[in-house]
Structures are given as structure tokens and as C-alpha cells.
N, C-alpha and C positions, 0 to 999 in steps of 0.2 A: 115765604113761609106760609103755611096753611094757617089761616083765622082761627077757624074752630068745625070740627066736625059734626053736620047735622044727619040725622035717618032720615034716607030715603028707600020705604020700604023696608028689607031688612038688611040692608045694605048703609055702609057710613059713605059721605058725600062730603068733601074738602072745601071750600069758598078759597080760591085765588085773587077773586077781585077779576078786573078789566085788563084783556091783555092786545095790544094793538099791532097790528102786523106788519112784519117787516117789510123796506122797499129796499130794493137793486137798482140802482140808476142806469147799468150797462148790463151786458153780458147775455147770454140763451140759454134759457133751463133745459135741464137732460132729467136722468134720472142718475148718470151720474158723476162720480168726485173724479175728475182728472188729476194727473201727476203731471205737472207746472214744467217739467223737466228738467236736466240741469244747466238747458240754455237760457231759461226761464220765458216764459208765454204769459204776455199782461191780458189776452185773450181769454187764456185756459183758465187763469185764475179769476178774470170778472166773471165767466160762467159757474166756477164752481162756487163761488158766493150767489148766483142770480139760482141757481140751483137748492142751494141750501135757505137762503130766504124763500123760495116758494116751496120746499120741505116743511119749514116749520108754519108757513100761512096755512099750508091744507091742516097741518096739524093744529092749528089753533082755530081754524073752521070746524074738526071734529069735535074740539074741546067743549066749545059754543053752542055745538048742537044736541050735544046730551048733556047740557046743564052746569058743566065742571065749573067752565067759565065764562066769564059774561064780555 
């Protein structure tokens, strides 16, 4: 939950606090979400986890870079 909102310019700005990025131990990032199948694929699915952790790291790179969060 958001701390407290400060003005930045005339703009409100939210404090999240520190947010650390995720790791994927296995799998190759795409861009993207496979269906597992119904034979099921422990391949398709470490990628679409190594996929979605490197989803939200670029997204918490943007976060970081315009101030959101630290």
C-alpha cells in the first residue's frame, strides 16, 4: 500500500518503498505466455515463469527510473 502521497510538480507521486527483482532459476524468456498443454510441458512452463519474472524486472527498472520506486 502507498505510504503517503507527495507533489511532484503538479503531479501526486506515491512512495512504495524498495522493491527487489525477481529471479528464474531455469527456463528462456520470450515475450510470451505459452499453454502448458494438456500433456503438460515442465519446459513451457519454467519459461513462462522466466518470461514473466523478466516482465516484471524491466517493469520495476521503469519504476526506479522515474522515481516511483526505490
Amino acid at each position: 500500500m502507498p505510504k503517503s502521497p507527495t507533489v511532484v510538480g503538479s503531479d501526486f507521486a506515491w512512495s512504495y518503498g524498495t522493491v527487489t527483482p525477481l529471479t528464474a532459476a531455469t527456463g528462456s524468456a520470450s515475450n510470451t505466455i505459452n499453454d502448458v498443454t494438456a500433456s503438460f510441458s515442465q519446459t513451457i512452463l519454467n519459461n513462462n515463469f522466466k518470461s514473466l519474472a523478466n516482465k516484471v524486472n524491466e517493469l520495476i527498472v521503469i519504476l526506479q527510473s522515474n522515481g516511483t520506486i526505490s
